[in-house]
C-alpha positions as CSV (number, residue, x, y, z in Angstrom):
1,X,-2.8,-10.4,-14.4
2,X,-2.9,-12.2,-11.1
3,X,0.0,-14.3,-9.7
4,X,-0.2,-15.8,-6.0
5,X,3.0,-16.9,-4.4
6,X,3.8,-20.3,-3.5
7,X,5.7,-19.5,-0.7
8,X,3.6,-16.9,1.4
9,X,0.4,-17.1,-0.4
10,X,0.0,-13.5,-1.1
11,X,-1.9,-12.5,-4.2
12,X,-0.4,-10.5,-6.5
13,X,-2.4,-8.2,-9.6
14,X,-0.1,-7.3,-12.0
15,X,-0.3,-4.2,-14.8
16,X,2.5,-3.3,-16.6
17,X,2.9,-0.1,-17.9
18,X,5.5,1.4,-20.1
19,X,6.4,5.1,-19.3
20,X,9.5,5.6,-22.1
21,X,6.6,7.4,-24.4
22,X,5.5,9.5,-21.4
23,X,9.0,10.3,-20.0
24,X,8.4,14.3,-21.0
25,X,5.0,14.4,-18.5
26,X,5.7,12.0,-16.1
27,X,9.7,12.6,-15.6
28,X,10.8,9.8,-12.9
29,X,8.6,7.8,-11.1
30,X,10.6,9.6,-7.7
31,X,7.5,11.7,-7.2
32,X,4.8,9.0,-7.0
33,X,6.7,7.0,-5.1
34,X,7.9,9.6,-2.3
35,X,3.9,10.6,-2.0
36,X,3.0,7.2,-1.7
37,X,5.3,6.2,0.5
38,X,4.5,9.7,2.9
39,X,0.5,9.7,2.4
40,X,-0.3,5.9,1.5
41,X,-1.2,5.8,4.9
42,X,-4.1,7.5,4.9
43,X,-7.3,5.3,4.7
44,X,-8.6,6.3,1.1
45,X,-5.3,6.0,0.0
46,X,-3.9,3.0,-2.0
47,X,-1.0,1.9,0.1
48,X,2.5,1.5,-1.5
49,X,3.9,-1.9,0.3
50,X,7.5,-1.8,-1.7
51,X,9.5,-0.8,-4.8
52,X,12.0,-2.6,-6.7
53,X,14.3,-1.9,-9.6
54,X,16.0,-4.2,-12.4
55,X,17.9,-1.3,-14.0
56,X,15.4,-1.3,-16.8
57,X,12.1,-1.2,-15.1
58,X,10.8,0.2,-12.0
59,X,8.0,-2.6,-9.9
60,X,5.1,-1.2,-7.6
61,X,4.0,-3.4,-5.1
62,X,0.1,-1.7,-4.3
63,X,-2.7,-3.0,-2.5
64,X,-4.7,-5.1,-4.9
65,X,-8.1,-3.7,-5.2
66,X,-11.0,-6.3,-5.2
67,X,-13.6,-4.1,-6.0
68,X,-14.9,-1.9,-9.1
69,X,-14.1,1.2,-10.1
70,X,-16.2,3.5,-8.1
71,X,-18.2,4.8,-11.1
72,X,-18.8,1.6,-12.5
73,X,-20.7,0.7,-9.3
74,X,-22.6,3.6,-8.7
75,X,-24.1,3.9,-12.4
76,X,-24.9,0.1,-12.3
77,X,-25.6,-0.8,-8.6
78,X,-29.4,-1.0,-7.9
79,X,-31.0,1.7,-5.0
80,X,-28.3,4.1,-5.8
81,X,-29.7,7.5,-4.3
82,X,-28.7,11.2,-3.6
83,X,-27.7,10.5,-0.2
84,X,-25.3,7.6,-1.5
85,X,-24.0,10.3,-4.0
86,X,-23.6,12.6,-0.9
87,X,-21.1,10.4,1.0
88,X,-19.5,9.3,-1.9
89,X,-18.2,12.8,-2.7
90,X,-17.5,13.6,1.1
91,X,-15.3,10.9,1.6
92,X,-13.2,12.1,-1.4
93,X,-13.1,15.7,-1.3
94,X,-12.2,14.7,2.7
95,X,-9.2,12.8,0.8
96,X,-8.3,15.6,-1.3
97,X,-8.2,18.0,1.3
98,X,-5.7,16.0,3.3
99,X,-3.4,16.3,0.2
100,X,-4.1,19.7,-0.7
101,X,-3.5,20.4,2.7
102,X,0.1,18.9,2.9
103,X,0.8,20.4,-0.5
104,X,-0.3,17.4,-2.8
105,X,-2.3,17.6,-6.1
106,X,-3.0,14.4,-7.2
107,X,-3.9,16.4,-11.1
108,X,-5.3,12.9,-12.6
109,X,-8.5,12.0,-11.0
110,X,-10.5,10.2,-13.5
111,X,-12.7,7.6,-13.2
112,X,-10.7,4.5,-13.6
113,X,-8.3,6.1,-10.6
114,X,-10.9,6.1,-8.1
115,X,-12.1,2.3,-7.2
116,X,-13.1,0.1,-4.3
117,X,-10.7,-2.4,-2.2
118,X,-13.5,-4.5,-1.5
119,X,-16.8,-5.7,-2.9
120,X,-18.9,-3.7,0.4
121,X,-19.1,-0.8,-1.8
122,X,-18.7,1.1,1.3
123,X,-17.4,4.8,1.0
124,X,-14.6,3.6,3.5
125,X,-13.5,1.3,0.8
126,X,-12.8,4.1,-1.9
127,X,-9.2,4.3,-2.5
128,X,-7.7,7.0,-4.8
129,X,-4.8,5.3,-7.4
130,X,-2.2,6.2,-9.6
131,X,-0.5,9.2,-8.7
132,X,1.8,9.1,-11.4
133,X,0.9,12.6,-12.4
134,X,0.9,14.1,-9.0
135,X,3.1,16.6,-7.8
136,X,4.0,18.2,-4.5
137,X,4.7,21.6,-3.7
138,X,8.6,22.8,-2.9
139,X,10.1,26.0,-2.3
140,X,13.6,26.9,-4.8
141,X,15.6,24.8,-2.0
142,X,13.3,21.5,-2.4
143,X,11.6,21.5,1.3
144,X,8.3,20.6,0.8
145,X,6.0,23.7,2.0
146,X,2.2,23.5,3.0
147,X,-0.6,24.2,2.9
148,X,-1.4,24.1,-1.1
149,X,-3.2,27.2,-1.6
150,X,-6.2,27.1,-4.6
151,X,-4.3,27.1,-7.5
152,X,-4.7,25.8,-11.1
153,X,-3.8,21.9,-10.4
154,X,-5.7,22.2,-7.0
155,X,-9.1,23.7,-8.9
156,X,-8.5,20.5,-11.6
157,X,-9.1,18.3,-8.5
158,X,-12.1,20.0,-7.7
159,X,-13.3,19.9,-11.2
160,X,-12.7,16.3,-11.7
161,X,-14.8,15.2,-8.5
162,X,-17.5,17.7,-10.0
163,X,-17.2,15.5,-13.2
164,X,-17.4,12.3,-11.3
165,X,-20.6,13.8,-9.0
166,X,-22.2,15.1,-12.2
167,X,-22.1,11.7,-13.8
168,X,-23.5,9.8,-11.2
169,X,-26.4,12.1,-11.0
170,X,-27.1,12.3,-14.7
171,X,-25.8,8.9,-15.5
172,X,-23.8,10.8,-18.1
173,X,-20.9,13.5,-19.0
174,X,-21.5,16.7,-18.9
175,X,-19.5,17.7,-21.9
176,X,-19.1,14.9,-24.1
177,X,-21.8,12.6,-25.7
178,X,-19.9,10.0,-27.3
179,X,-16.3,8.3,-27.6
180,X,-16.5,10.0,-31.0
181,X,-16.7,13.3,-30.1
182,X,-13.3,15.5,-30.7
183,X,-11.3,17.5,-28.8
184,X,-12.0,20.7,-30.2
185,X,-15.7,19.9,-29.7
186,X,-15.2,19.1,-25.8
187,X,-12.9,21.8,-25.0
188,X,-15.4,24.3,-26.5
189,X,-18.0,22.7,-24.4
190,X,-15.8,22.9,-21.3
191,X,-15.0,26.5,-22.4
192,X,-18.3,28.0,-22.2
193,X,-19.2,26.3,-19.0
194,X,-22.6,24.6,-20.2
195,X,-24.2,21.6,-19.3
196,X,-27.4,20.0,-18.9
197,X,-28.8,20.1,-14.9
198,X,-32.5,19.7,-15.7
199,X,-34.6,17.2,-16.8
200,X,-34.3,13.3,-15.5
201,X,-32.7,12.5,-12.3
202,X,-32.0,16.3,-11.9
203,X,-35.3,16.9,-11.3
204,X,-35.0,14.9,-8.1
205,X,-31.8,16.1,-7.0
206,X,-32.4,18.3,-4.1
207,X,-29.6,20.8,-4.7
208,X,-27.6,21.3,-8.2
209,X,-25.8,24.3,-6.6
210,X,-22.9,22.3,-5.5
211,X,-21.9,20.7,-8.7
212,X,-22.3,24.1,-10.9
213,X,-19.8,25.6,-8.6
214,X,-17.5,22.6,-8.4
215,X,-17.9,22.6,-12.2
216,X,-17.1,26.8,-12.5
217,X,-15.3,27.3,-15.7
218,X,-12.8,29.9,-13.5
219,X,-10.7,28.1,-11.5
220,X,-10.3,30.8,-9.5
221,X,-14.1,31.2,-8.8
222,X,-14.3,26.8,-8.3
223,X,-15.1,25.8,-4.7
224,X,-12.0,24.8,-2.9
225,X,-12.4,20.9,-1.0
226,X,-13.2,22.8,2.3
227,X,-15.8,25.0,0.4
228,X,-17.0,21.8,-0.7
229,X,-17.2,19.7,2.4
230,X,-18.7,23.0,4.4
231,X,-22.0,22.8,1.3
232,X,-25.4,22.4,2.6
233,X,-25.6,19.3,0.3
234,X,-22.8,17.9,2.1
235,X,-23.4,19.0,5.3
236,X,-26.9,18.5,5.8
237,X,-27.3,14.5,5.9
238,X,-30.8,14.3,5.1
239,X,-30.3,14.4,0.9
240,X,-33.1,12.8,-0.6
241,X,-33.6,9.0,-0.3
242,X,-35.5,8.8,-3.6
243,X,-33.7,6.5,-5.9
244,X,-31.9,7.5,-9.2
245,X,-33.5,6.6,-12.2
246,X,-32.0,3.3,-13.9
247,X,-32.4,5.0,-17.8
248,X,-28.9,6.9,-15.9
249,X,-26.6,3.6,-17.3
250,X,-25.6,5.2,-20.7
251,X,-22.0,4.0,-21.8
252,X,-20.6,7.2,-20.4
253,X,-16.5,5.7,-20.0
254,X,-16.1,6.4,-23.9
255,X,-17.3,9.8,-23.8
256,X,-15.7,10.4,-20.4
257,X,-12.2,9.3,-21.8
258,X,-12.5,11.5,-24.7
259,X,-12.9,14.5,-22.1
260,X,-9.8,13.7,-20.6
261,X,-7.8,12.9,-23.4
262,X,-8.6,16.4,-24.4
263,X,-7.7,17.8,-21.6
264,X,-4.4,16.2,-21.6
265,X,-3.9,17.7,-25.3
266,X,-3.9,21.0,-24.0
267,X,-3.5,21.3,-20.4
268,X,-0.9,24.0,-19.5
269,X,2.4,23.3,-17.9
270,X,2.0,22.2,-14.4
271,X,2.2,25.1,-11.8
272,X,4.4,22.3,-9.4
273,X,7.6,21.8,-11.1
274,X,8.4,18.2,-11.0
275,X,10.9,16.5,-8.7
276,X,14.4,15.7,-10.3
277,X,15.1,13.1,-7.4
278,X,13.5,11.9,-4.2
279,X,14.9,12.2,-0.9
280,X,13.1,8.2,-0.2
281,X,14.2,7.3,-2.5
282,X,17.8,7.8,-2.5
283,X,17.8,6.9,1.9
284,X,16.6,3.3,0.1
285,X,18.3,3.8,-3.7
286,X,15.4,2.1,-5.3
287,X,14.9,4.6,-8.0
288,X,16.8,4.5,-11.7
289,X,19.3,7.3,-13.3
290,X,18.1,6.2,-16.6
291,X,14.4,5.6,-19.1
292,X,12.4,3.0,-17.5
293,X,9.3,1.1,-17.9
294,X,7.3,1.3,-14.6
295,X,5.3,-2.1,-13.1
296,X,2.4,-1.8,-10.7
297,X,1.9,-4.8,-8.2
298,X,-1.2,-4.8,-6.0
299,X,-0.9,-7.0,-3.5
């Protein structure tokens, strides 16, 4: 939903979303908040402009993004090539590193959190959203400590940007077919570490090495996001120009929700315990002592 204000003429998107089912995973909103608020600032970042709280429900005024989600475009978007893959996963694993680095995962990097602020389609107009699952890294006395060594929420970061690169190269998932397929089936895909890297646009692709290894079934053997932005794919900026085969635009979002939705069945407890209360958030005493619903503004 979209309000604009009479008095200032700001725009306003509105989503509201109810967290009382998801109070067990997500705790308090305290922990988004206090990352926002200490790394909205960076430029692929969406930017946190203010909190408010009713008692009942907890209102997130964000930047309002004006463009698509970044997958969306790039499966859709006409003269979509290697290089434009290239630089789309260098600007984010140059995002993920600056959290990793200050001892942030962000742990939820699907598709429909990674989108555009504008309609340039620029890389410099990728912002990464919702960090409702994040978490930050704190010794037994709550300091914050850095940097975030490769652990297993870090390596899911890695893995989801492999999943993201993957699908813009093959125009599809690399272990789901379909909205229909079940858990049990995609985990036992993910589980054996197979997919498909021959055969259509992969046979134009000048080097698959980087997405095997940012797709490693060990998370411990997975590239790390300076491993990644130190590739030869990365590096060397003269990836093919040839131009991705349209037959790519299968209806991948089904089959790429199903993946995620079974990884969140059975993902193991978060190595970063989660925040009982946030420093910011007491110095401004926005946050609640009690359930809540949670509202996202982007402004």
């Amino acid at each position: 939903m979209v309000m604009q204000s009479s008095t200032n003429s700001c725009v306003y998107h509105v989503t509201k979303t109810d967290r009382k089912e998801d109070m067990e995973s997500r705790k308090d909103p305290s922990e988004e908040i206090e990352i926002l608020l200490r790394y909205g600032q960076h430029p692929n970042i969406i930017t946190l402009k203010d909190v408010f709280d009713d008692g009942q429900c907890v209102y997130l005024v964000l930047d309002l993004m004006r463009g698509n989600e970044l997958l969306d475009r790039a499966l859709t978007v006409p003269n979509f090539t290697e290089r434009d893959a290239s630089d789309i996963i260098c600007t984010l694993t140059k995002t993920v590193e600056y959290l990793h680095s200050q001892g942030v995962v962000h742990r939820d990097l699907k598709p429909s959190n990674i989108r555009y602020s504008d309609d340039s389609g620029l890389p410099e107009s990728i912002r990464l959203c919702d960090f409702g699952f994040a978490k930050q890294l704190r010794a037994e006395n709550g300091l914050l400590m850095t940097p975030l060594k490769q652990g297993y929420d870090a390596a899911c970061d890695i893995w989801s940007l492999g999943i993201l690169l993957y699908t813009m190269i093959a125009g599809f998932s690399p272990f789901a077919s379909s909205p229909d397929d079940t858990a049990e089936e995609i985990l036992a895909q993910i589980g054996c570490g197979k997919f498909i890297i021959t055969g259509g646009n992969w046979d134009v692709v000048s080097d698959a090495d980087i997405v095997t290894k940012m797709l490693h079934v060990d998370p411990h053997q997975r590239l790390t996001a300076p491993q990644v932005l130190r590739h030869p794919w990365i590096v060397e900026k003269d990836n093919s120009q040839t131009q991705f085969s349209q037959t790519r635009r299968f209806k991948f979002k089904g089959a790429l929700s199903a993946t995620y939705s079974a990884l969140r069945r059975c993902a193991p407890a978060p190595v970063l315990e989660p925040v009982q209360s946030s420093s910011l958030a007491h110095a401004t005493n926005k946050m609640p002592s009690s359930p809540f619903s949670l509202f996202f503004f982007y402004v």
